[in-house]
C-alpha positions in Angstrom: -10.0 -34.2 -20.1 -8.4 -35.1 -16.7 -5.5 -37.7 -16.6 -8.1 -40.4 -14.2 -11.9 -40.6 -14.9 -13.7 -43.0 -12.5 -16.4 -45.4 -14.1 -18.9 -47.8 -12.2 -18.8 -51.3 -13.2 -22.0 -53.6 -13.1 -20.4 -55.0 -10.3 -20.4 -51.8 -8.1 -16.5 -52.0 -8.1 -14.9 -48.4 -9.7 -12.3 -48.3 -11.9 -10.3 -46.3 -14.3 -11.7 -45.4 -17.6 -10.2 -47.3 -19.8 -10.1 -46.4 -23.7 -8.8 -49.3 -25.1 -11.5 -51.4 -23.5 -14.2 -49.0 -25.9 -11.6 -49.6 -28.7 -11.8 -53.3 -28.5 -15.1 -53.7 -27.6 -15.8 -51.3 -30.7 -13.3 -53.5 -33.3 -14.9 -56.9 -32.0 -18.2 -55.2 -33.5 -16.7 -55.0 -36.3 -17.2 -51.2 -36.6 -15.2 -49.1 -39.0 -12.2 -47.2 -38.0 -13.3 -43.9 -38.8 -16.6 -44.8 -36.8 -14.6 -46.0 -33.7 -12.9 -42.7 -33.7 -16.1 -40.3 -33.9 -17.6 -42.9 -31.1 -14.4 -42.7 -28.8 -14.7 -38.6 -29.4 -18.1 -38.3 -28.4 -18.0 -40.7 -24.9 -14.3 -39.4 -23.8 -15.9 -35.4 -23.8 -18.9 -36.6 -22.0 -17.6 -38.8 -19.3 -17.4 -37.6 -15.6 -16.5 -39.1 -12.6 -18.8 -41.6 -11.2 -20.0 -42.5 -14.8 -21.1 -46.2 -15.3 -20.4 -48.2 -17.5 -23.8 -48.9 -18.4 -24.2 -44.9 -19.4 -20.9 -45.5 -21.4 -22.2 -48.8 -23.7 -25.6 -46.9 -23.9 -24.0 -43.7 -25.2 -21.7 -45.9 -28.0 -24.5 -48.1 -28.6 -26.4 -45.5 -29.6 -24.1 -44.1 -32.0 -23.2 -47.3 -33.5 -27.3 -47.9 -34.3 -27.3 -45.1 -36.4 -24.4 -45.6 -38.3 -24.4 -49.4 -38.7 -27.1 -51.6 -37.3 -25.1 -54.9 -37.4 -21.9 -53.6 -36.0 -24.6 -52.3 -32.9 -26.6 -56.0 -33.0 -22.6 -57.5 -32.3 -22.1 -54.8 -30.1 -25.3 -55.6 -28.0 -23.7 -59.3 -27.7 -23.7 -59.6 -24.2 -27.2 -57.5 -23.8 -29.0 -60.0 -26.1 -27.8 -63.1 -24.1 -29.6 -61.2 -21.0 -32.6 -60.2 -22.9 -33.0 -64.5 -23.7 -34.7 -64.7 -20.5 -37.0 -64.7 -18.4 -37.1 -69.0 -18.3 -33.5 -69.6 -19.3 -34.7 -72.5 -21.8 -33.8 -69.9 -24.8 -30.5 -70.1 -23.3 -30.1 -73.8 -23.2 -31.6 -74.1 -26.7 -28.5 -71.4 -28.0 -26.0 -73.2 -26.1 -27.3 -76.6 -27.7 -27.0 -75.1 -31.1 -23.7 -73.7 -30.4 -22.5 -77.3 -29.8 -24.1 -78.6 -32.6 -22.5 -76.3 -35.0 -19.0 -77.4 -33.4 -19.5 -81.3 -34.2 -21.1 -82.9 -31.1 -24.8 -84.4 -31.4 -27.1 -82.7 -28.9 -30.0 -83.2 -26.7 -31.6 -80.4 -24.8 -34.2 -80.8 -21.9 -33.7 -84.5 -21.4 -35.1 -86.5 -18.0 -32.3 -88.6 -17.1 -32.2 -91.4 -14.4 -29.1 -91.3 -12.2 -27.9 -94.0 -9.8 -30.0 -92.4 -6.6 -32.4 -90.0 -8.8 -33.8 -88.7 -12.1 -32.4 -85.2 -13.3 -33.6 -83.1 -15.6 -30.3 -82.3 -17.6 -30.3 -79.1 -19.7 -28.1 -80.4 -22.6 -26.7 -83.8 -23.3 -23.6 -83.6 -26.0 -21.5 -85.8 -27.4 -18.7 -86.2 -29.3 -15.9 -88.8 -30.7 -15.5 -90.8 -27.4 -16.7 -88.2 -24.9 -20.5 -87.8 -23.2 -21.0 -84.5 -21.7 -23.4 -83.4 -19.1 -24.3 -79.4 -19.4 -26.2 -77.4 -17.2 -27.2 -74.3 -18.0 -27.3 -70.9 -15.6 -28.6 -68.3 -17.1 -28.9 -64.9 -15.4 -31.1 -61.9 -16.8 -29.1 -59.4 -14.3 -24.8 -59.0 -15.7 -24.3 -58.3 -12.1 -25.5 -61.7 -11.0 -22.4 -64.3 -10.8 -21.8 -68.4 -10.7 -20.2 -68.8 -7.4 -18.5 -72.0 -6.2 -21.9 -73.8 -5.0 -23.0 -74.0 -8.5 -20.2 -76.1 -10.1 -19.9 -78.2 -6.3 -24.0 -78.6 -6.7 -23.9 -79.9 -11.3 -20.5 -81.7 -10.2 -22.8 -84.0 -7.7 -25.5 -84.4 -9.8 -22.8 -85.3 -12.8 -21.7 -87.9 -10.2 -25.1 -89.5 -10.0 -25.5 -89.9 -13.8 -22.1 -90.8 -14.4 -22.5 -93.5 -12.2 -25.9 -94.7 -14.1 -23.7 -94.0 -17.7 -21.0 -96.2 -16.6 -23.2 -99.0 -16.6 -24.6 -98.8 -20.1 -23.6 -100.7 -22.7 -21.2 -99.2 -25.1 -20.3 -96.5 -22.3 -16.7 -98.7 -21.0 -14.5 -96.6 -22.7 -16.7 -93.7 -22.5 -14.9 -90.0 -21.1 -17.7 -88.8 -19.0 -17.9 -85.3 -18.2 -19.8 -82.3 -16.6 -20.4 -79.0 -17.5 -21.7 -75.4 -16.8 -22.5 -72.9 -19.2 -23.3 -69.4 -17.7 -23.9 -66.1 -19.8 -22.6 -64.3 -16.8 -19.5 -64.9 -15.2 -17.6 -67.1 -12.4 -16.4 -66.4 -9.2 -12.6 -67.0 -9.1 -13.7 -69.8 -6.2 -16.2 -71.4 -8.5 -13.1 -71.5 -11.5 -11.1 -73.1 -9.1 -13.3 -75.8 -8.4 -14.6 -76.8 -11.4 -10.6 -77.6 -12.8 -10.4 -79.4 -9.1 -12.7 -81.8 -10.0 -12.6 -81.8 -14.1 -16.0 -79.8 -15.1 -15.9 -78.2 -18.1 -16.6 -74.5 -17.1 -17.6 -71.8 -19.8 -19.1 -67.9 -18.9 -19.2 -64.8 -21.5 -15.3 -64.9 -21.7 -14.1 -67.8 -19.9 -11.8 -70.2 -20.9 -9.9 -66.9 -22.8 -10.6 -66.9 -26.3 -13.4 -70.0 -26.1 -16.0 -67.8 -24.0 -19.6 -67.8 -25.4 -18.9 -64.2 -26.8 -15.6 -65.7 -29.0 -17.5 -68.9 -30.1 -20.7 -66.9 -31.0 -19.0 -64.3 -33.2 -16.8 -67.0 -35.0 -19.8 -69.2 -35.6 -22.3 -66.7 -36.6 -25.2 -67.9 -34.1 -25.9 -64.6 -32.4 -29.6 -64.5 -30.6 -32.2 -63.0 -32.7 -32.5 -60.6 -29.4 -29.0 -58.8 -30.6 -31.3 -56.9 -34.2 -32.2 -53.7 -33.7 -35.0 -53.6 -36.0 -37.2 -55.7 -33.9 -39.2 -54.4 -31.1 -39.0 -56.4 -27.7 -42.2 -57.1 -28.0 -41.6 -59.4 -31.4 -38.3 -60.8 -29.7 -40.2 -62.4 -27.2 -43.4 -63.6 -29.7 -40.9 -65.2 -31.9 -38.4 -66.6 -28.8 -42.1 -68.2 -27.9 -42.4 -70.1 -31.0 -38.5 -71.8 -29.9 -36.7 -69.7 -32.5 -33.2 -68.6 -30.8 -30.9 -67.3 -33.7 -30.3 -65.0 -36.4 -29.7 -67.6 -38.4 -33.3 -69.9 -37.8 -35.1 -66.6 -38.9 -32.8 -66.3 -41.8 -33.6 -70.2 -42.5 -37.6 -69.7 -41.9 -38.6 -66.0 -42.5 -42.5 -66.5 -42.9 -42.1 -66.9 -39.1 -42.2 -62.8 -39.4 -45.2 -62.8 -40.6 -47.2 -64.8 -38.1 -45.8 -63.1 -35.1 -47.2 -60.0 -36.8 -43.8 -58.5 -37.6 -45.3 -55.3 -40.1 -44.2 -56.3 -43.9 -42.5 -52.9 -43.9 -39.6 -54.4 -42.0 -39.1 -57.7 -43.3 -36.4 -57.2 -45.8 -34.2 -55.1 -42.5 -34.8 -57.9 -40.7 -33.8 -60.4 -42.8 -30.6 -58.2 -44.2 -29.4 -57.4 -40.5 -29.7 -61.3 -39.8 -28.0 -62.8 -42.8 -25.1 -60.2 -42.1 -24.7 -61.3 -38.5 -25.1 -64.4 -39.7 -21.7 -64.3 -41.7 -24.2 -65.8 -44.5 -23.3 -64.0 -48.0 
């Protein structure tokens, strides 16, 4: 192989193939060493210049399904939080959970009257002595970014609120704060803002190391969209009925049945969600 292969990024931008980026992205799956190796083989004699990166992830994603469907569903991480879509309330509902799962109590879809108008705030969390405001962007295209005009448009409407919660009772001593979740990313304009002004900002890997991929793999709540043994057809029936996670179809598993899942499949449904699941 020549020394430089160009790859095209989502973004259009080119860039150097990178192997260690494969290796990591491989090892966070939680694929097996030997695997990663065979995997690395394969896409480093196929590659060509002006290769994207979406060929690339198809190509080890492909690989990684037929060797180990769960270390593929983890793979497919950031695919899954795309495929939540189309109305972005899946989305909300996941993010909702996630903060559940890490102590605060949660409210999702809730009208809320501000000091000039009402709002229709995706999800309400709170926690110990803070009340956070969280809106939701979801984007079904990874090329699609949060630029500044998001966090400047939630910051205002987290001023209007703010103002209303400040005059509750038992909100004194209350920290106020707004939020954006996206499963995308932010532009470096949109980052600076939101620390300007105090809004808690979290993307697919922003703040580094608390990004939604970090947080989802340590807590276990990956979308039911990341198994590989459902069609899309079933992701969405069952996404219909407000399940989100893994973990919910793990919890409730006669929901296979009524969305017409075939019997035959059941049991590699319900394996490949209790091991993404971490449940043992």
């Amino acid at each position: 192989m020549k020394d430089s292969i160009n790859i095209v990024k989502y973004s259009g931008d080119v860039v150097a193939f990178d192997v260690d980026k494969l290796i990591n992205s491989l090892r966070r799956a939680q694929a097996s060493e030997a695997l990663i190796q065979q995997i690395v083989e394969q896409v480093e004699s196929q590659l060509y210049d002006g290769i994207t990166t979406k060929q690339i992830y198809k190509m080890a994603f492909r690989m990684l399904k037929g060797k180990s469907r769960v270390s593929a569903s983890k793979y497919k991480l950031k695919k899954a939080l795309m495929e939540l879509g189309p109305s972005g309330f899946p989305f909300e509902k996941l993010v909702g959970k996630l903060l559940a799962h890490e102590g605060f109590s949660t409210q999702v879809g809730v009208i809320v009257q501000g000091n000039c108008v009402q709002h229709e705030i995706d999800v309400i969390a709170q926690k110990d002595n803070t009340h956070y405001m969280i809106e939701c962007k979801y984007h079904s295209d990874q090329g699609r970014f949060c630029n500044v005009k998001i966090p400047l448009y939630i910051h205002s409407r987290f001023l209007d609120v703010e103002k209303q919660w400040e005059r509750q009772k038992g909100h004194e001593d209350k920290l106020h704060k707004g939020g954006v979740y996206t499963n995308t990313r932010f532009t470096s304009d949109a980052v600076q803002y939101g620390k300007c002004v105090g809004l808690l900002l979290t993307s697919w890997d922003y703040p580094m190391g608390e990004g939604l991929k970090d947080r989802i793999d340590k807590s276990g709540l990956h979308p039911l969209t990341a198994l590989t043994t459902l069609t899309k057809a079933e992701k969405t029936k069952l996404l219909d009925t407000g399940i989100v996670l893994c973990k919910e179809l793990h919890e409730t598993p006669k929901i296979l049945e009524q969305v017409g899942v075939p019997k035959s499949r059941h049991k590699k449904v319900l394996e490949d969600s209790r091991e993404l699941c971490g449940i043992h």
